[in-house]
N, C-alpha and C positions, 0 to 999 in steps of 0.2 A: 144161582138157582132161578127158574124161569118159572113166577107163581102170578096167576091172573088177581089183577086188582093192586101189583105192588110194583115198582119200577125193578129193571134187573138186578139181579145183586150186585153188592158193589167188587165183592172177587171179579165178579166175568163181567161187569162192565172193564175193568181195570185190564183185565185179561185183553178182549177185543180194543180196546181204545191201543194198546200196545203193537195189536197185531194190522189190524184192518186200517184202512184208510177211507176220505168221505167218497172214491172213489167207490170202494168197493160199497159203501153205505148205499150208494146211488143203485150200482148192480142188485143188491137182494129189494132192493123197494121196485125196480122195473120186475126180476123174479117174481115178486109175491103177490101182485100188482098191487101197490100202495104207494100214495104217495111219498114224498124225499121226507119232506119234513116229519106224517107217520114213525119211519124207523129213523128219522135221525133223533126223535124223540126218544124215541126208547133206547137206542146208542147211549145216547151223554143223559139219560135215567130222568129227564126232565115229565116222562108220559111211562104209563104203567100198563103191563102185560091187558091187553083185552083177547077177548077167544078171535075176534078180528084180525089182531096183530101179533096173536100169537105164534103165526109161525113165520114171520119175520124174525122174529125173536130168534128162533131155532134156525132159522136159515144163515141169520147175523155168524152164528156157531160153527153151521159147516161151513162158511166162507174164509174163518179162521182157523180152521182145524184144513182146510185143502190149502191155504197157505205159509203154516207150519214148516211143511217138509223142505217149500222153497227158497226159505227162509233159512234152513239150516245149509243147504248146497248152496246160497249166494256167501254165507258168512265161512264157509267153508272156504271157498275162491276167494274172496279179500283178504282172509288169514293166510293164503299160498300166498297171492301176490304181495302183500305186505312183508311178508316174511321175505321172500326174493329180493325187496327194495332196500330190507332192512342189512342184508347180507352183501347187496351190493353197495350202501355203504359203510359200512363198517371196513372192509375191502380198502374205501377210497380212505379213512379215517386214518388206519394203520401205517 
């Protein structure tokens, strides 16, 4: 939950610390124009929602919610390829 005067929740901190990286932390702070340290504050919940940094907040959000999807097509592709590695050794085992 994203409430002015409280740091992120710790769900969706937990959520984006999963998804996003300090790269992308860097991209929504040039987005929003605020400095790094600003949302990296609010990232790892150390600084609290202001109407200021509010839509850092939310930007944090869609940066994790647009890389969701690519996230499931990479884990998609290393499950194919591992599986093919897995079968070409068992292959060599037998």
């Amino acid at each position: 939950m994203i409430k002015e005067g409280f740091p992120l929740d710790k769900k969706l901190h937990s959520i984006l610390r999963e998804i996003l990286s300090t790269q992308d932390v860097m991209d929504v702070s040039v987005k929003v124009n605020l400095s790094f340290s600003t949302v990296r504050d609010l990232y790892y919940r150390t600084g609290s929602v202001t109407q200021a940094n509010k839509k850092a907040a939310f930007e944090l959000i869609e940066a994790a919610l647009i890389k969701i999807p690519l996230g499931i097509e990479s884990a998609k592709e290393m499950h194919n390829s591992l599986m093919k590695i897995k079968n070409n050794c068992t292959n060599l085992i037998q």
